[in-house]
C-alpha positions as CSV (number, residue, x, y, z in Angstrom):
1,X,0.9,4.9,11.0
2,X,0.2,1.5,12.6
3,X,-3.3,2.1,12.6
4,X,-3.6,3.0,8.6
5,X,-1.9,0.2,8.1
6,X,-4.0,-2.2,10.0
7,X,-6.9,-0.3,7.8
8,X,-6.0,-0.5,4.3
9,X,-4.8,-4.3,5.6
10,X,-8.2,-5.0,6.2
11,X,-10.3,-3.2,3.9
12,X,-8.5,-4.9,1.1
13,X,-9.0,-8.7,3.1
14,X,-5.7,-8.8,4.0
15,X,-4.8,-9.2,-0.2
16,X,-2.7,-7.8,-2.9
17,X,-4.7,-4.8,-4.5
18,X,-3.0,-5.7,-7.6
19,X,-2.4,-9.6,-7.9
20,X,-4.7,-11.2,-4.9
21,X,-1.8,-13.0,-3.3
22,X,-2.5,-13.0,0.6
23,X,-0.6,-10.6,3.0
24,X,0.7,-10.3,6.2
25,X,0.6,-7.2,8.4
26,X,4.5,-7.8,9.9
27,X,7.6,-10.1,9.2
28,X,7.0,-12.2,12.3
29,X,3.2,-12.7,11.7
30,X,2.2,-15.7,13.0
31,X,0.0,-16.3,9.5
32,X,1.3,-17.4,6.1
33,X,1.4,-14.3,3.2
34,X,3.9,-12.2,1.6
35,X,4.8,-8.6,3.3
36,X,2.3,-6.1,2.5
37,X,3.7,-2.6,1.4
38,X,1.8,0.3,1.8
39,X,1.9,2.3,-0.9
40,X,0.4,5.3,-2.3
41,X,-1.9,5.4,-5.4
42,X,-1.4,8.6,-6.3
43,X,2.5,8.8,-6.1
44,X,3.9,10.6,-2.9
45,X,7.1,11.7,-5.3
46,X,4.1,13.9,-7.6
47,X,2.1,14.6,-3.5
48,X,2.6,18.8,-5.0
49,X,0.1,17.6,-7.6
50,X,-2.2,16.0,-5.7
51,X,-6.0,16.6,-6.5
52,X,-6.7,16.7,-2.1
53,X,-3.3,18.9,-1.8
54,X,-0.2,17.8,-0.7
55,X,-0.9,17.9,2.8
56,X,-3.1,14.8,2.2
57,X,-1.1,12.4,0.4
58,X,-1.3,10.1,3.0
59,X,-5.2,9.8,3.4
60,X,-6.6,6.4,3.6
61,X,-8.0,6.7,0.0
62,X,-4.9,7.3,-1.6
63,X,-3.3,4.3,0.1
64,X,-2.9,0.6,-1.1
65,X,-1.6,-2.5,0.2
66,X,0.6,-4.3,-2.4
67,X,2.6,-7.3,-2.4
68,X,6.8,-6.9,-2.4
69,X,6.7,-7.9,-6.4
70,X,3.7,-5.8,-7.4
71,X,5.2,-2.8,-5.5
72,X,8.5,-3.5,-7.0
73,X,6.9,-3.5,-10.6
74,X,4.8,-0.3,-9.8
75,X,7.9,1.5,-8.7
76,X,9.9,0.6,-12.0
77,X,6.8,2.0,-13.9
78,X,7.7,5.4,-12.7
79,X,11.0,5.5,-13.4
């Protein structure tokens, strides 16, 4: 949601959990930064798995915000 986003966003200082580089919420923000992606720590392909059940995949704790490149390197990782 627009609100989780806005949280993990800021929780992480507007960053890159992985590399540092400094994100932007939307395309058109008025600030300078890469994209941020949202992405899960615990992958939502495995969310069956999941050690809080699947129905909680999406729970701020299992959510990042990652920069275009790093989530494009996580993603190849698991494939």
């Amino acid at each position: 949601t627009t609100k989780m986003r806005y949280l993990v966003l800021s929780r992480q200082k507007w960053k890159c959990n992985n590399c540092g580089v400094k994100l932007k919420y939307h395309k058109n923000s008025a600030w300078e930064g890469e994209l941020a992606h949202i992405d899960h720590i615990y992958p939502y392909s495995l969310r069956v798995n999941y050690v809080n059940g699947q129905e909680n995949i999406n729970e701020l704790s299992n959510l990042q915000a990652l920069c275009v490149s790093c989530n494009m390197k996580k993603m190849k990782s698991f494939q």
